[in-house]
C-alpha positions as CSV (number, residue, x, y, z in Angstrom):
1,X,56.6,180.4,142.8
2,X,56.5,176.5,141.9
3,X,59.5,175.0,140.9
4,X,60.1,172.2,138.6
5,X,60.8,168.9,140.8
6,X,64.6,168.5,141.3
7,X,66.4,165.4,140.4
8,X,67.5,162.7,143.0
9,X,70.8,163.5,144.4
10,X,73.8,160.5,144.1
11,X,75.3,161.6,147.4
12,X,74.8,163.6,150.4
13,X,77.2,166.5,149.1
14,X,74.9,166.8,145.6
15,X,72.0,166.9,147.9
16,X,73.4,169.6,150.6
17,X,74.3,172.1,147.3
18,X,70.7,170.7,145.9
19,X,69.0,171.7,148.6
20,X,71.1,175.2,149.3
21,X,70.4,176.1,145.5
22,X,66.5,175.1,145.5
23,X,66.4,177.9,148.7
24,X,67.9,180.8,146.6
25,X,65.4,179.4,143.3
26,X,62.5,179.3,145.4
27,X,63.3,182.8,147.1
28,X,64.5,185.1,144.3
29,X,63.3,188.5,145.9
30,X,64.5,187.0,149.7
31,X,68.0,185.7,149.0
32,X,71.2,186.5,147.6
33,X,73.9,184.9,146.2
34,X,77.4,187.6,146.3
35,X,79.3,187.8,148.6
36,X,78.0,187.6,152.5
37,X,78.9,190.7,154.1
38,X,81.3,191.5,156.4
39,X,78.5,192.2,159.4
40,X,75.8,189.6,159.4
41,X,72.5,190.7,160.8
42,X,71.3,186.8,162.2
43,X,73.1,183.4,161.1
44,X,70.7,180.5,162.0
45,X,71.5,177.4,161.5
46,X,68.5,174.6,160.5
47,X,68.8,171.0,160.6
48,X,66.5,169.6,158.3
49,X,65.0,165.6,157.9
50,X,63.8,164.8,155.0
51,X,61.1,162.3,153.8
52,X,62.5,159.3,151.1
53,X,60.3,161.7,148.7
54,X,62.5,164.5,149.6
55,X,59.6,166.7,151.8
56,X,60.1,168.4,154.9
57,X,59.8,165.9,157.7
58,X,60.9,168.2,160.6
59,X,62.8,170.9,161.2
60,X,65.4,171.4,164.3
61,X,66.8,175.0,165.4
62,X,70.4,174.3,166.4
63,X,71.5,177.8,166.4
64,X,69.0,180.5,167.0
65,X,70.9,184.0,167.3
66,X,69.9,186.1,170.1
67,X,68.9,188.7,167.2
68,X,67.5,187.0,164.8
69,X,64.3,185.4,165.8
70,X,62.7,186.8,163.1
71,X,65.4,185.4,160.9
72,X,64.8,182.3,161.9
73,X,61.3,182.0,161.4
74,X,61.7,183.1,157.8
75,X,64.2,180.4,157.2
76,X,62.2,177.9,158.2
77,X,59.5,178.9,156.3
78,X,62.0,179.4,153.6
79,X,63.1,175.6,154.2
80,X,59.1,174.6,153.8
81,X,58.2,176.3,150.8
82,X,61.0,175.3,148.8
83,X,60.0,171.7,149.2
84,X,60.7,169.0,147.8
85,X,64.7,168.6,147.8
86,X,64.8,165.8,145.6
87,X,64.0,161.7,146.0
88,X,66.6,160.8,148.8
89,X,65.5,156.8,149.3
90,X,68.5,155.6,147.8
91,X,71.1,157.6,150.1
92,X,71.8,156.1,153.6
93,X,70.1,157.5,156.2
94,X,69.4,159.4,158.5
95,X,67.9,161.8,155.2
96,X,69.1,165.2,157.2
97,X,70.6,168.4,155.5
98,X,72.3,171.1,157.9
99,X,72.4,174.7,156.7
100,X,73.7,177.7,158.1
101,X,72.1,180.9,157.3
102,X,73.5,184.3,156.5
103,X,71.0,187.0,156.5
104,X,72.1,190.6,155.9
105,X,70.6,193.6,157.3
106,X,68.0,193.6,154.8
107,X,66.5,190.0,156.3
108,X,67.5,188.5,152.7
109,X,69.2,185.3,153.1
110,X,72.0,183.2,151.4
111,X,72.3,179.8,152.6
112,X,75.9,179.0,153.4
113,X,76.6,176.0,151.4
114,X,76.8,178.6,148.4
115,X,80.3,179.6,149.5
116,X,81.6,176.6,148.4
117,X,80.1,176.9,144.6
């Protein structure tokens, strides 16, 4: 699936939901958006940096669950294919988006920032 380039975010919150809503787009079959259950299977959590253009420039692990390795892998993956997040050249750096994320027992994800929406 190819989505449509996103818009430049005005500020690190626009991004952070930007990029948390691009992941659920990009994954329709993978994701979800309801309510997380009340037993989580893995909950990773991904540091990313971005590039000014908004691509992946690395991705950190700072929360790999002692369950979920396979979890983890798919969210990084998840992280790359949804690329691009957006231009970010005119927010300060460093261009870095943290996500934690909830995968139920069916290894379908929902990032965390979606809790908020």
């Amino acid at each position: 699936m190819t989505l449509a380039p996103p818009p430049a975010p005005r500020n690190e919150a626009e991004l952070q939901r930007q990029f948390a809503r691009r992941l659920v787009a990009a994954h329709p079959d993978s994701s979800y958006t309801a309510r997380a259950p009340d037993r989580l299977l893995a909950i990773p959590v991904l540091e990313v940096e971005l590039e000014a253009d908004g691509s992946v420039r690395g991705i950190k692990v700072l929360r790999k669950p002692s369950t979920g390795n396979e979890a983890t892998a798919l969210a990084i993956a998840a992280v790359r294919r949804a690329a691009p997040y957006g231009n970010v050249s005119r927010l300060p750096r460093p261009w870095k988006v943290v996500e934690t994320f909830l995968f139920d027992d069916d290894l379908r994800f929902k990032p965390r920032t979606l809790d908020a929406d």
